[in-house]
VEXKEMI-573681 format. One record per residue (C-alpha): x, y negated, z negated; residue number from 0. Coordinates in Angstrom, 1 decimal. Layout:
% residues N
     px     py     pz num
      X      Y      Z NUM
...
This chain:
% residues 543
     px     py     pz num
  -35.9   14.3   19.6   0
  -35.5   18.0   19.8   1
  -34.3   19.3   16.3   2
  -33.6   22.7   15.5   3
  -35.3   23.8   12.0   4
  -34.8   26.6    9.5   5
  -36.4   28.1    6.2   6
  -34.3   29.8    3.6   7
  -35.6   32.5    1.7   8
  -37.6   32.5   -2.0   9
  -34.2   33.8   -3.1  10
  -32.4   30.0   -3.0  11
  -31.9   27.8   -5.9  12
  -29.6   25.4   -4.4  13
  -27.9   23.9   -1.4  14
  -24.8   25.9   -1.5  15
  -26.1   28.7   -1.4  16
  -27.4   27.8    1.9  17
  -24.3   26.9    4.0  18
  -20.6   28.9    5.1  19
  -18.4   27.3    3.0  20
  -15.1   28.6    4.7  21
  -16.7   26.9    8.0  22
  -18.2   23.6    5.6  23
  -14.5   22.2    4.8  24
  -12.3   19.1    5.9  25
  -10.1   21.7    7.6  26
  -13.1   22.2    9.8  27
  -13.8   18.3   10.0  28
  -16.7   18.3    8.2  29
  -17.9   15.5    5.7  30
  -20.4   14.6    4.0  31
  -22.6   11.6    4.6  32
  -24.5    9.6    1.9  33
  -28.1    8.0    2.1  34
  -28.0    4.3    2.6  35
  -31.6    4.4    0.3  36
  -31.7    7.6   -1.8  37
  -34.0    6.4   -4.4  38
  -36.8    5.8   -1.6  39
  -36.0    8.1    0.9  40
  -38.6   10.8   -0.6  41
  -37.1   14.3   -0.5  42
  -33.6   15.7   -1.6  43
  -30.6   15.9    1.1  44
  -27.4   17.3    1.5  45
  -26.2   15.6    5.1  46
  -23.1   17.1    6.7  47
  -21.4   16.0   10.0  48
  -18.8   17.7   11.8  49
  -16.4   14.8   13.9  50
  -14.5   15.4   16.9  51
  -13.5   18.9   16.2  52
  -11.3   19.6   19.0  53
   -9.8   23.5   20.2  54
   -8.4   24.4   23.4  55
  -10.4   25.9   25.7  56
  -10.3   29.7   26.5  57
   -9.8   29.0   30.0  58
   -6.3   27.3   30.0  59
   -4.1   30.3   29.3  60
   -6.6   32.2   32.6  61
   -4.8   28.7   34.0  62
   -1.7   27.7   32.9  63
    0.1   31.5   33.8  64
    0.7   30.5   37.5  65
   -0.5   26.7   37.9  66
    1.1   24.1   36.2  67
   -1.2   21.7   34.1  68
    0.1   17.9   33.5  69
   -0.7   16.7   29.9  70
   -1.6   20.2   29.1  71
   -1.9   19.2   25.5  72
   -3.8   16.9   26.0  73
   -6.9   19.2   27.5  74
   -9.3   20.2   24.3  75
  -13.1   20.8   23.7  76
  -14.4   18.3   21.5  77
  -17.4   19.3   19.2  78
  -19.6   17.3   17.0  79
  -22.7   18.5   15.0  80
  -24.2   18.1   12.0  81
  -26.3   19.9    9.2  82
  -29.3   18.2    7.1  83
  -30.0   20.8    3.7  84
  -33.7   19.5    2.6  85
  -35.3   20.7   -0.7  86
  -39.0   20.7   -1.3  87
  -40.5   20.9   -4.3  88
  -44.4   22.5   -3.9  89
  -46.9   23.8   -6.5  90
  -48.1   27.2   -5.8  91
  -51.1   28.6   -7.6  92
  -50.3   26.2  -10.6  93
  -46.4   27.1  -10.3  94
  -43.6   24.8   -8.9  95
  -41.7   26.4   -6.2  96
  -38.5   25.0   -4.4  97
  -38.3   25.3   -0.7  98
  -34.7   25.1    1.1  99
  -34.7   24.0    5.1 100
  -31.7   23.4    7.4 101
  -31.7   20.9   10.0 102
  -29.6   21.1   13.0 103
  -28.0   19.7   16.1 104
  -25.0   20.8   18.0 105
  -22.8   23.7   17.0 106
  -24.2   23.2   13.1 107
  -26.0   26.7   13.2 108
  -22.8   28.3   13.1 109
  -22.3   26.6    9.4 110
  -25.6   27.9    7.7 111
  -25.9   31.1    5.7 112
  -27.8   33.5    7.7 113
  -28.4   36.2    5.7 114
  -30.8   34.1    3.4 115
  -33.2   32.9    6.0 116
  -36.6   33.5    5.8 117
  -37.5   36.3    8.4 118
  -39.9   35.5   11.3 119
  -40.2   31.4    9.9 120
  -39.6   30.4   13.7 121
  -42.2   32.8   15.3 122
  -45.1   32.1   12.6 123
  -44.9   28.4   13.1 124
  -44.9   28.4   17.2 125
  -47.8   30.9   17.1 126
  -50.3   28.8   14.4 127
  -49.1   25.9   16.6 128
  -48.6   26.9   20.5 129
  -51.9   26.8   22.4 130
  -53.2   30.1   23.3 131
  -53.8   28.9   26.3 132
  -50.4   27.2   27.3 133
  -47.6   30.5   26.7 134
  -44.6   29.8   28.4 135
  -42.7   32.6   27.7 136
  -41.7   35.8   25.4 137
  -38.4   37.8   24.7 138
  -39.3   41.3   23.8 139
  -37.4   44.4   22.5 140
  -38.9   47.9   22.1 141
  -38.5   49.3   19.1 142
  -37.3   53.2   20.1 143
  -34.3   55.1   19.7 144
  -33.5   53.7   23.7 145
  -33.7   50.1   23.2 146
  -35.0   47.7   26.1 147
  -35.1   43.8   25.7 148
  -36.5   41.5   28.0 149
  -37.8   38.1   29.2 150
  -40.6   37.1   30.7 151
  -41.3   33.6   31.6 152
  -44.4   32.0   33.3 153
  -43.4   28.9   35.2 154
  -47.2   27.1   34.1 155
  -49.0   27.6   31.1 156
  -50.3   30.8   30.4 157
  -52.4   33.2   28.3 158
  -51.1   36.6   26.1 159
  -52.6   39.0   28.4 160
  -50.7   37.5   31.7 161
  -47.4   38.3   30.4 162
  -48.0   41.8   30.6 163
  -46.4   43.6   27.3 164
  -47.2   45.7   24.9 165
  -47.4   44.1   22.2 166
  -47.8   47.4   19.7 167
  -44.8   48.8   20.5 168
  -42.8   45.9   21.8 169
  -41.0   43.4   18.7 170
  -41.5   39.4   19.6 171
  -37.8   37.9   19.2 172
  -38.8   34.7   20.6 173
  -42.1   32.6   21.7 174
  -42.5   29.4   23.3 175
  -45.4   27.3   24.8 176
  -47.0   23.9   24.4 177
  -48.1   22.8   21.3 178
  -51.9   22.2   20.5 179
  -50.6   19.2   18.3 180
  -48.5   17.0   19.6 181
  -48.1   15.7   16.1 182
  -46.4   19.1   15.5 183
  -44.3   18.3   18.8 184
  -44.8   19.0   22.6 185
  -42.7   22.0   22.9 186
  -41.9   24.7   21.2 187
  -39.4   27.0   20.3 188
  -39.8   30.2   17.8 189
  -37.3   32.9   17.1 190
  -37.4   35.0   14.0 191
  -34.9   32.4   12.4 192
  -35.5   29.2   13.8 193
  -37.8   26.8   15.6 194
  -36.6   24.4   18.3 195
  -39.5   21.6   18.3 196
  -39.3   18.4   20.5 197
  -41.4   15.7   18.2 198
  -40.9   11.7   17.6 199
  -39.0   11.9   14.4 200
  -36.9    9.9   12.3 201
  -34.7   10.7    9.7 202
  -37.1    9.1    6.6 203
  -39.6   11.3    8.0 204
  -37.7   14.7    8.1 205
  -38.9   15.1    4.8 206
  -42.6   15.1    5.9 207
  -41.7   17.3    8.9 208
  -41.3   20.1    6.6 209
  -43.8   20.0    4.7 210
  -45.9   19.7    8.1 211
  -43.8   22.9    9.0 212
  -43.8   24.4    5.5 213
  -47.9   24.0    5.9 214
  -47.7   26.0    9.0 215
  -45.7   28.6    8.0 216
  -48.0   29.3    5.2 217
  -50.7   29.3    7.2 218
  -52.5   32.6    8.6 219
  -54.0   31.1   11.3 220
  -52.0   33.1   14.2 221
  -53.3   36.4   13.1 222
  -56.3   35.3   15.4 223
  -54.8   35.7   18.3 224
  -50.9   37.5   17.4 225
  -52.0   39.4   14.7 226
  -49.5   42.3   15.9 227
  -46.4   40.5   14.9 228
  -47.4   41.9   11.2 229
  -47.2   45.4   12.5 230
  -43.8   45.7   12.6 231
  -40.8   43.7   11.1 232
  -37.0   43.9   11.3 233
  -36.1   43.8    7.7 234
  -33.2   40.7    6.9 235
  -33.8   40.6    2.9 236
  -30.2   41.4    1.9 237
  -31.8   42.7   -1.6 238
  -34.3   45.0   -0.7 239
  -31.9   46.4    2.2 240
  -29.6   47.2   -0.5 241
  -32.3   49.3   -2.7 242
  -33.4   51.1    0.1 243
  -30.0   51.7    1.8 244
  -30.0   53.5   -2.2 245
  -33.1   55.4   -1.4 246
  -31.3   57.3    1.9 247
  -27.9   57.9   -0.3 248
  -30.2   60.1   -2.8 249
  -32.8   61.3   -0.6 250
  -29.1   62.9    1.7 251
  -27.6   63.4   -1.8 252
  -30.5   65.8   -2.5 253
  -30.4   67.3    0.4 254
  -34.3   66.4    0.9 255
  -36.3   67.8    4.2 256
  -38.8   65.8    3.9 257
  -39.3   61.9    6.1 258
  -35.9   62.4    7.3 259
  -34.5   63.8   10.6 260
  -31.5   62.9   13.2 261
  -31.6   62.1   16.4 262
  -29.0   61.3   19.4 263
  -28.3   57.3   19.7 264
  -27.9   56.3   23.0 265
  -24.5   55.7   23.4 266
  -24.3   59.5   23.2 267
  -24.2   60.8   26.9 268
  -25.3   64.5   25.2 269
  -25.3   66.5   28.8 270
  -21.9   66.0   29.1 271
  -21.3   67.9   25.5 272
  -20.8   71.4   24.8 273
  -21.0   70.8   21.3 274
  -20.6   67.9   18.9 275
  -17.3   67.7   15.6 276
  -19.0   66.0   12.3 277
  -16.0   65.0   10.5 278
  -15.2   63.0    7.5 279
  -11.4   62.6    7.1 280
  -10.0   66.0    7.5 281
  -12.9   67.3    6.4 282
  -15.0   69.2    9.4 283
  -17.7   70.5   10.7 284
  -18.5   71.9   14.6 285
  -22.0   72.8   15.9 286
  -24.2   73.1   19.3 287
  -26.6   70.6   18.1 288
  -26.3   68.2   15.4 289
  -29.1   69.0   13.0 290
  -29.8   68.1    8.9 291
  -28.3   71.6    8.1 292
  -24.8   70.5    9.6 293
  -24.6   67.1    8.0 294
  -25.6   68.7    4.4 295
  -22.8   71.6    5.0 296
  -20.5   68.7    5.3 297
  -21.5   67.1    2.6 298
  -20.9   69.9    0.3 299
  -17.1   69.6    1.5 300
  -16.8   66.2    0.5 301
  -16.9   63.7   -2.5 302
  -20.3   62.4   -1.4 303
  -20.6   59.2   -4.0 304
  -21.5   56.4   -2.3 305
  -23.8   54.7    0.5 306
  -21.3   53.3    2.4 307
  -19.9   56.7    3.5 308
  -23.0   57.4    5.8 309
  -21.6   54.2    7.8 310
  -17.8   56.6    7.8 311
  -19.3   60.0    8.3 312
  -18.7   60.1   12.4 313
  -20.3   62.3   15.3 314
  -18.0   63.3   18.6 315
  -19.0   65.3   21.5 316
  -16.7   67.8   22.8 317
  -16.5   69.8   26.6 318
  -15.7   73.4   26.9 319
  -12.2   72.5   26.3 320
  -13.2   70.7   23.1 321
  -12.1   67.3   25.0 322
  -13.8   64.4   23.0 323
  -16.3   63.4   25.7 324
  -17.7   60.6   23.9 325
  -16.3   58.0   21.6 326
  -17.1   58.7   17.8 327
  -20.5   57.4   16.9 328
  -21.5   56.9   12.8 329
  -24.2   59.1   11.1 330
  -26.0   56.1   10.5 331
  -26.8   55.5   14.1 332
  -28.1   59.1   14.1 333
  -30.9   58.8   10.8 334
  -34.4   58.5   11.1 335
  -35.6   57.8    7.2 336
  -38.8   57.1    6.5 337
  -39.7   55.6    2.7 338
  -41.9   53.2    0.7 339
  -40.5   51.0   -2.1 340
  -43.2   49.3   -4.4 341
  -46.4   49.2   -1.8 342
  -44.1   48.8    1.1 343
  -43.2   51.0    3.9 344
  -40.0   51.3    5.5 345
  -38.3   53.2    8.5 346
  -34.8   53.3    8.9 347
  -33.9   53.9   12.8 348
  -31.6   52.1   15.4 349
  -29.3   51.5   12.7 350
  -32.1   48.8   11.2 351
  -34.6   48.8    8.7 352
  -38.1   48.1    9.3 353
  -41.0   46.7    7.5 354
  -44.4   48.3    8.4 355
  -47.6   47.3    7.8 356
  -49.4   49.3    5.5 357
  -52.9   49.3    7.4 358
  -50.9   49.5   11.1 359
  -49.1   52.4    9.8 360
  -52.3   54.1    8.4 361
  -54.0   53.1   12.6 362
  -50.7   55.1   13.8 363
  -51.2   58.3   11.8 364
  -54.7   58.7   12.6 365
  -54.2   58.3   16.3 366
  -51.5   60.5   16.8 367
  -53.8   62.8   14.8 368
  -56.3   62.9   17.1 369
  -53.9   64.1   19.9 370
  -55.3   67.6   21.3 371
  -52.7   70.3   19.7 372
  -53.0   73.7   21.6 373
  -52.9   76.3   19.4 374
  -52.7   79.2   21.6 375
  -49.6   81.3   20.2 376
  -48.7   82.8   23.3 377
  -49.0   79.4   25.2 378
  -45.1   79.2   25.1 379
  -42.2   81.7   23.4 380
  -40.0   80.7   20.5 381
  -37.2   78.9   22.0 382
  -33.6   81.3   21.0 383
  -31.4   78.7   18.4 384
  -28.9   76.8   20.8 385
  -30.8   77.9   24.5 386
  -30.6   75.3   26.7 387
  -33.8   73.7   28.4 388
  -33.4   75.2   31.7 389
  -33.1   78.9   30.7 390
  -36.0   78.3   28.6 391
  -38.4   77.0   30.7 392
  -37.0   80.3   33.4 393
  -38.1   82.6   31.4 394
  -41.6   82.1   30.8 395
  -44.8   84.2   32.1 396
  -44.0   84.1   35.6 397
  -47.8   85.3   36.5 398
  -49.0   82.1   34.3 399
  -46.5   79.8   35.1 400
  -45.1   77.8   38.2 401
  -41.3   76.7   37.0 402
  -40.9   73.4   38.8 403
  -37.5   72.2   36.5 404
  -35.1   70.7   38.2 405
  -37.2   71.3   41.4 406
  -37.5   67.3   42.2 407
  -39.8   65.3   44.8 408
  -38.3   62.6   46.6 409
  -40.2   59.4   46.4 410
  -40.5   58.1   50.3 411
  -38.3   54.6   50.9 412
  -36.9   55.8   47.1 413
  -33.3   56.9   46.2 414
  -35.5   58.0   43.2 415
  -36.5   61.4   42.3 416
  -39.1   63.0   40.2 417
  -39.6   66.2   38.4 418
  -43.4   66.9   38.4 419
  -43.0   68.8   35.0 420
  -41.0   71.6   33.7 421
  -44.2   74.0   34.2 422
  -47.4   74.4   36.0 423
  -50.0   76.5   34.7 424
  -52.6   78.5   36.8 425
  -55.1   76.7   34.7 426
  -53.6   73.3   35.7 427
  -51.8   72.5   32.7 428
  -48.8   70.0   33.5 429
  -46.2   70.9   30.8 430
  -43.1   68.7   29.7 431
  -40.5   70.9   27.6 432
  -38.1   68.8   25.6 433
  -35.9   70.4   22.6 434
  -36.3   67.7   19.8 435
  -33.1   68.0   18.5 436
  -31.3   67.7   22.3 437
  -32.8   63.9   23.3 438
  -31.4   60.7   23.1 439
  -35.3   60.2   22.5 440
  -38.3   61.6   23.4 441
  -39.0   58.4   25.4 442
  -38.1   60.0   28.2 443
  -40.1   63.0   27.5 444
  -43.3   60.5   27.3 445
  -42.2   58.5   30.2 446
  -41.6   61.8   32.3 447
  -45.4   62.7   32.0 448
  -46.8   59.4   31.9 449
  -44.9   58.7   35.5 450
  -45.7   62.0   36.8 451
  -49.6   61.8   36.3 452
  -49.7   58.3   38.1 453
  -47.7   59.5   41.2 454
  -50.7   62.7   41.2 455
  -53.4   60.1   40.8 456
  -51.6   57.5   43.9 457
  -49.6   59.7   46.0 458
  -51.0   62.0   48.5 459
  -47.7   63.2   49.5 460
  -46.9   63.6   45.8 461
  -50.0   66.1   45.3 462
  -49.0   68.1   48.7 463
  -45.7   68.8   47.2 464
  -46.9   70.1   44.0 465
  -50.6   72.0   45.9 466
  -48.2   73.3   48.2 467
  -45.4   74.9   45.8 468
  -48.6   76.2   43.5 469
  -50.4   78.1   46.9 470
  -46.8   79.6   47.5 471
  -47.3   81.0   43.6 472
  -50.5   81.9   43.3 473
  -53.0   82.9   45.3 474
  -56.2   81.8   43.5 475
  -55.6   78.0   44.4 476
  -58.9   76.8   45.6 477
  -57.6   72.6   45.6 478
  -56.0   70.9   48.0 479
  -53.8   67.1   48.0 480
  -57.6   65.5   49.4 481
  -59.8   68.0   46.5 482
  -57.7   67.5   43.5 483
  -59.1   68.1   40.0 484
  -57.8   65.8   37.8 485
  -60.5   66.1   35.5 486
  -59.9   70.0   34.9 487
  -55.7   69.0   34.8 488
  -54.4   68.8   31.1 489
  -50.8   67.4   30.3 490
  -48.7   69.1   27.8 491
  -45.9   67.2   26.0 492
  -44.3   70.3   24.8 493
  -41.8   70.1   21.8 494
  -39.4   72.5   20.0 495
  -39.1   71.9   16.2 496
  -37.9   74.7   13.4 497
  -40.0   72.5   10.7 498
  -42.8   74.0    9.7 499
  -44.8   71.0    9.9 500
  -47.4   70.2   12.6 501
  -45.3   68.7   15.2 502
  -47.4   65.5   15.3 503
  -46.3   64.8   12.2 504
  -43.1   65.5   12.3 505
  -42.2   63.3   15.1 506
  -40.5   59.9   14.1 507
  -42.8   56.9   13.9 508
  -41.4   55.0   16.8 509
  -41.4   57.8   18.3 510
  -45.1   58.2   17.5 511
  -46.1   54.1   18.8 512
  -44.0   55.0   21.8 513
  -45.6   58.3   22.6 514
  -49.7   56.6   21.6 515
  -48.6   54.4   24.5 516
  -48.3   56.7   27.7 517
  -51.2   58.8   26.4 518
  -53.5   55.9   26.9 519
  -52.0   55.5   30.2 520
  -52.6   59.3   31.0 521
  -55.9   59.2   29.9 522
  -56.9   56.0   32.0 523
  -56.4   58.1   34.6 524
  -59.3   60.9   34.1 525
  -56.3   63.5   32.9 526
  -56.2   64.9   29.7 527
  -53.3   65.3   27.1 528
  -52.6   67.5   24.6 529
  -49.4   68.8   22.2 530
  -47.6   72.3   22.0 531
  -45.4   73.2   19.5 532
  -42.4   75.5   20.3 533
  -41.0   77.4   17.1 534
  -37.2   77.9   17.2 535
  -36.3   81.7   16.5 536
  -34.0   82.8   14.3 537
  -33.6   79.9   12.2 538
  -32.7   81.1    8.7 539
  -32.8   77.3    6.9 540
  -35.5   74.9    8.3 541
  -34.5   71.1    8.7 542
């Protein structure tokens, strides 16, 4: 029978904690059902059915507005589930611990307490049990400030590396395959929350099926082949949420620098603004780019006093004519807040907090470290506070660089079209420009390069369109589209900051995974890649 399971957090003492009681109720026909056998039925139960639950359906007032419907009270959705609490008692290095599952079938997921489920239960137990071998399929989401999610799904059994992700960058939402066990079940089914398992069991033996599950939760075996699930972790546990949600009310209520910064969410279309309103009530503050200084001036003007206002600070963009060109947008969607509570460290991005591994984020730092940074000071100028992109990149050395912004190549068969970079050196340096501040994410910057250097390395008509625009500039070309030298070409991911910081380190960490991943795929193809910084002039506060 295919059962749907669930673990409840460390945090449970008893079984109502574990259930919605405003959905558990007779008005919502639900009852509870007695063992025929208590005394031998070896575990404790709480058993609730839901009976013949009938609503209308959605569909009938779609209907009923221009056909007529005979018996039409008569049409209803019927529903019937059921819920099975289950306590274990276990001892743990000599101390008795209580364990709290959920059973399920029908609609009787809607009646459990979410918030106090143990995080990633579902995934743990379908990778110490799924064969390596026999994957069926993975939903994925990334984990920058642009969020992607996707399926992929093998129609036969398969291993990791067929299904093509990236696993350090990518967060597993769900996992299935075949089990290795089929005293575990055939297949299964692992979210973060729950696991879907197909097994031969009865009801006498659910008890034993979670200890069997319990056992495999517990277990560490998956970290042989899906070790990277620890890397990264979106955090559920409503008590530590709450302590550090405290730790970004007094590191804004300081008005720290340090392991915070903002950056556009993507529901803000930012071309289309002029400049951006931070309000609070009447309370209000307008700037060309929103930046740490802004949202710390507003502050000031307000009775700043408790967490819950960064969730009522909001963020518009306005046109020339100061026409709200986006809907309003909450500063927390905006915060990137990077902290450690007890051993633990935590990043708050997407609106989400994370849980990082300790010896993954260490890996991160030391990579990103050993990016090239090209300290040449005359590399680049200081970009003027509020220039836009395009005048920027215009008025650099004209007898160094090639300006190829917004000068785009047509992919053949394409409707698509790409911008080489924003600069081409005489010295063959490929050179992104991106204002940090001005980004829905620098994911695009990384993708622009990453893109950019495999089109060079495939396309021949690519490489005449860039040989050909550099021979119009300078004279000393001695390449050609059929002689090119990637090995002498460097790419330059070229960022403007006003921290003081080396701009490695004072990109976010997703930001960080996100940008480790295209240099490995620049570098696979015999080109090199390296980091500028671009100071902002004339900035009197630095944020």
């Amino acid at each position: 029978m295919k059962l749907s399971y669930y673990l409840f957090n460390e945090n449970m003492r008893n079984f109502n904690q574990l259930i919605l009681h405003n959905k558990v109720n007779e008005n919502n026909n639900f009852f509870v059902l007695k063992p025929k056998d208590p005394d031998n039925l070896g575990f404790n139960c709480q058993v609730y059915i839901q009976r013949n639950k009938q609503k209308e359906p959605k569909w009938i007032e779609f209907l009923e507005k221009d056909l007529n419907i005979p018996k039409r009270n008569e049409i209803k959705n019927t529903v019937n589930s059921f819920v099975i609490l289950i306590k274990l008692n276990r001892t743990v290095d000599a101390e008795e611990k209580s364990y709290f599952f959920a059973i399920t079938g029908g609609f009787g997921f809607t009646a459990i307490n979410k918030n106090n489920l143990e995080n990633n239960f579902g995934l743990k137990v379908a990778l110490n049990t799924i064969d390596s071998k026999e994957l069926k399929a993975f939903d994925v989401r990334n984990i920058d400030l642009k969020t992607k999610q996707k399926r992929v799904l093998i129609n036969k059994g398969s291993e990791l590396g067929e299904f093509d992700l990236d696993f350090e960058q990518d967060l597993i939402n769900l996992v299935s395959g075949k089990s290795k066990d089929e005293e575990v079940g055939t297949s299964i089914r692992g979210t973060t929350s729950s696991l879907s398992l197909n097994s031969n069991v009865g009801f006498s033996q659910l008890g034993e099926k979670c200890n069997q599950l319990l056992d495999l939760f517990l277990s560490d075996d998956y970290k042989e082949n899906f070790s990277f699930i620890d890397n990264i972790k979106i955090l559920k546990d409503t008590e530590i949420t709450n302590s550090l949600n405290q730790k970004l009310f007094e590191t804004l209520v300081n008005r720290e620098r340090d392991y915070i910064s903002l950056a556009y969410p993507d529901m803000i279309e930012y071309e289309r603004c002029s400049k951006y309103k931070v309000y609070y009530g009447r309370k209000t503050i307008e700037t060309e780019e929103v930046t740490l200084y802004d949202i710390y001036a507003l502050l000031d003007q307000i009775n700043f006093n408790s967490p819950t206002l960064i969730n009522k600070i909001k963020i518009v963009g306005l046109d020339d004519s100061d026409t709200a060109v986006t809907s309003p947008a909450t500063l927390n969607h905006f915060i990137i807040y990077e902290t450690q509570l007890a051993e633990d460290k935590y990043i708050f991005s997407l609106n989400n907090w994370y849980k990082i591994d300790n010896d993954y984020f260490t890996n991160v730092q030391n990579e990103i470290r050993g990016i090239e940074l090209l300290e040449t000071e005359d590399f680049l100028t200081d970009i003027e506070e509020g220039e836009t992109e395009g005048n920027y990149n215009e008025r650099q050395d004209t007898d160094y660089f090639l300006c190829l912004d917004k000068k785009n190549y047509q992919v053949t068969g394409s409707r698509s079209k790409i911008e080489v970079c924003d600069l081409f050196s005489i010295d063959k340096h490929f050179v992104c420009v991106k204002k940090e501040t001005a980004s829905a994410t620098l994911s695009h910057l990384f993708a622009q390069g990453s893109v950019s250097m495999k089109l060079i390395r495939d396309s021949v008509e690519y490489r005449k369109f860039l040989v050909d625009k550099a021979k119009e500039k300078f004279e000393t070309i001695n390449y050609d589209e059929d002689n090119f030298p990637y090995s002498e070409c460097t790419l330059v991911y070229a960022i403007s900051t006003s921290k003081t910081e080396d701009i490695r380190d004072s990109l976010p960490f997703f930001s960080k995974v996100n940008l480790l991943h295209h240099i490995s795929l620049i570098k696979r193809l015999g080109i090199k890649v390296a980091m500028y910084k671009i100071n902002v002039a004339n900035r009197a506060l630095t944020l």
